[in-house]
C-alpha positions as CSV (number, residue, x, y, z in Angstrom):
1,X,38.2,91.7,151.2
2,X,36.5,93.3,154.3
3,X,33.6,95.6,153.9
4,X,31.1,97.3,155.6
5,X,28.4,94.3,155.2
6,X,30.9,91.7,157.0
7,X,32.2,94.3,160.1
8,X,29.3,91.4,162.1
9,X,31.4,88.7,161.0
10,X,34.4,86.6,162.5
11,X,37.3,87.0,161.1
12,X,38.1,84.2,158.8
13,X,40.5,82.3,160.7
14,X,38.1,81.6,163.4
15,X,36.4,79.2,161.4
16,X,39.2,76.5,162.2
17,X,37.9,76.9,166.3
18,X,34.6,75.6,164.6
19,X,35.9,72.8,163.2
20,X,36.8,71.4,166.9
21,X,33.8,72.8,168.7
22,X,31.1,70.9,166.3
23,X,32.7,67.7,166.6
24,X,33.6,67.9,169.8
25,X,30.1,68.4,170.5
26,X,28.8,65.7,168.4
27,X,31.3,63.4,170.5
28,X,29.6,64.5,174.0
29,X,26.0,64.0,172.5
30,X,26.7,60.4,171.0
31,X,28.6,59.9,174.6
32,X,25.3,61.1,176.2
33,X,23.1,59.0,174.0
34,X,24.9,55.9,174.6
35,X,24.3,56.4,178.8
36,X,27.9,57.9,179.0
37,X,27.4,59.8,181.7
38,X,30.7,60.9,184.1
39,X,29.9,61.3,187.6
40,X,32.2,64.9,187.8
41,X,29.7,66.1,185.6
42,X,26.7,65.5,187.8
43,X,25.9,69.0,189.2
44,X,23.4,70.9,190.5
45,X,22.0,73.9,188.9
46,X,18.9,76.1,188.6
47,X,16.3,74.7,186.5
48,X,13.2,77.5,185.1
49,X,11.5,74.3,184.7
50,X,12.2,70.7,185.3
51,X,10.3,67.9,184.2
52,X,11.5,64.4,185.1
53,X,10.0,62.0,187.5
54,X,7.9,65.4,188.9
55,X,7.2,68.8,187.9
56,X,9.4,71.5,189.3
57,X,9.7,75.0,188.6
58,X,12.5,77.8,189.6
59,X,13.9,75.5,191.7
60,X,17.7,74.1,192.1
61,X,18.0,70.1,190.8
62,X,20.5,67.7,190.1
63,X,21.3,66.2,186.3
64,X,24.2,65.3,184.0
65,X,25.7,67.7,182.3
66,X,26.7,65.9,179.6
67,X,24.1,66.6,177.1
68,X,23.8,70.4,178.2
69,X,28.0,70.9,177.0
70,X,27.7,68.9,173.9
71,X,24.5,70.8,172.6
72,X,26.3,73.9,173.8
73,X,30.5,73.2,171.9
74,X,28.0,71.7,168.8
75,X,25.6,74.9,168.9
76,X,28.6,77.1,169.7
77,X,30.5,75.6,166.9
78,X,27.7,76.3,164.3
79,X,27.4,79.6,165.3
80,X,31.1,80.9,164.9
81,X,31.4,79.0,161.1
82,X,27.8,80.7,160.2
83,X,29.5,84.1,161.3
84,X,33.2,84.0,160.1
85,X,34.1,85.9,157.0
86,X,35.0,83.4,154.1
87,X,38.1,83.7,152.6
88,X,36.6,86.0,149.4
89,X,34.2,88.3,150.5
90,X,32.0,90.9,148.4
91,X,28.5,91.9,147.6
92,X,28.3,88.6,146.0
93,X,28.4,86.6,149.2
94,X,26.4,88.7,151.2
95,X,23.5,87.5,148.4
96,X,24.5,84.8,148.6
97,X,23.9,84.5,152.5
98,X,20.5,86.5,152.2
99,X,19.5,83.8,149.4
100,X,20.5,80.7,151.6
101,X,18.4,82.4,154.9
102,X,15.4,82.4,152.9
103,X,15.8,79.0,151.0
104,X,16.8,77.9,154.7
105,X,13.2,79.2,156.2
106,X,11.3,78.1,153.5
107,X,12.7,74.8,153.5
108,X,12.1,74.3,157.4
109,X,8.6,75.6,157.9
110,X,7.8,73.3,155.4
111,X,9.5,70.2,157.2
112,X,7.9,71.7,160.0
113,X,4.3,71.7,158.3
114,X,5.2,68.3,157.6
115,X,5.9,67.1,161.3
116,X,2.5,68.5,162.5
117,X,0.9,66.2,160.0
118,X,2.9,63.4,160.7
119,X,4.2,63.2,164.3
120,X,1.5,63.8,167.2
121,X,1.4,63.9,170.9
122,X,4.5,65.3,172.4
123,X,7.1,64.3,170.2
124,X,6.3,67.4,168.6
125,X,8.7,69.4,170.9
126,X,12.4,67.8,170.6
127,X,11.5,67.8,166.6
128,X,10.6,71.2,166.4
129,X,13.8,72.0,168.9
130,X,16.6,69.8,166.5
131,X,14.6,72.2,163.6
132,X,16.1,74.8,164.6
133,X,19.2,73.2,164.3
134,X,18.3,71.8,160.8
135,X,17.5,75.4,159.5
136,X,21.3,76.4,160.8
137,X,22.7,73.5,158.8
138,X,20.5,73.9,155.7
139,X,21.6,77.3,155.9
140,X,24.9,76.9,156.2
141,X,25.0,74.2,153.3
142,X,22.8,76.0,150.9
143,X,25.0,79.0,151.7
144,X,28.8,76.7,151.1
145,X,26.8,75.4,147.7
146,X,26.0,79.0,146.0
147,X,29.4,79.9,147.4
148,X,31.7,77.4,145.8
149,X,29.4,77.3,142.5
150,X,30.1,80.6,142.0
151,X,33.4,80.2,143.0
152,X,34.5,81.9,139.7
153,X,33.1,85.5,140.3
154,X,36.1,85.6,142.7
């Protein structure tokens, strides 16, 4: 069913597209993580800011790009299955979605309180980037759970 509320949404059968793209992803980060780094990847490209053995701004620098295309297919990949249609859509699910944005928020500032009180120095900043990440997948979870428990309305 296709109404005005989900015109912003994928159609549903892009969600199989996600389904590659997030694990594809996840395959290029563990790669990274493991020192997997290809040698056709290493590129140069302009960096806002860089900060590895010195500081250097707007300038043009070398690195792998490895990490920067697995964060981008995994990223990518969350994004289209957070915006495709489901296969039953109504007024129902578009609460549904509303309801699993806020649990979603409240959920992560409070890990995010959390980390403040536990973590200190700068290990503050690649936790509070992958949170980000963690409110798209509590999100998207929360949003799958009201979904297929109320999978008799449909």
């Amino acid at each position: 069913m296709n109404n005005k509320n989900t015109n912003t949404l994928f159609p549903n059968r892009y969600k199989k597209l996600s389904y590659v793209l997030i694990p594809l992803g996840l395959i290029f980060l563990g790669a990274y993580l493991e020192g997997i780094k290809p040698d056709f990847l290493n590129i140069k490209v302009f960096a806002l800011a860089s900060t590895y053995m010195e500081n250097r701004f707007g300038q043009i620098v070398q690195t792998n790009a490895m990490d920067e295309i697995g964060m981008s297919l995994f990223i990518a990949g969350l994004f289209i299955m957070i915006f495709t249609e489901e296969k039953f859509e109504n007024e129902i699910t578009n609460t549904f979605r509303l309801k699993a944005f806020f649990f979603a928020i409240k959920a992560t500032l409070i890990i995010w309180l959390l980390t403040y009180w536990l973590f200190f120095g700068y290990i503050i900043f690649p936790i509070s980037m992958a949170l980000f990440v963690l409110f798209l997948i509590v999100y998207y979870l929360y949003f799958k759970y009201l979904y297929k428990s109320k999978a008799n309305f449909f």
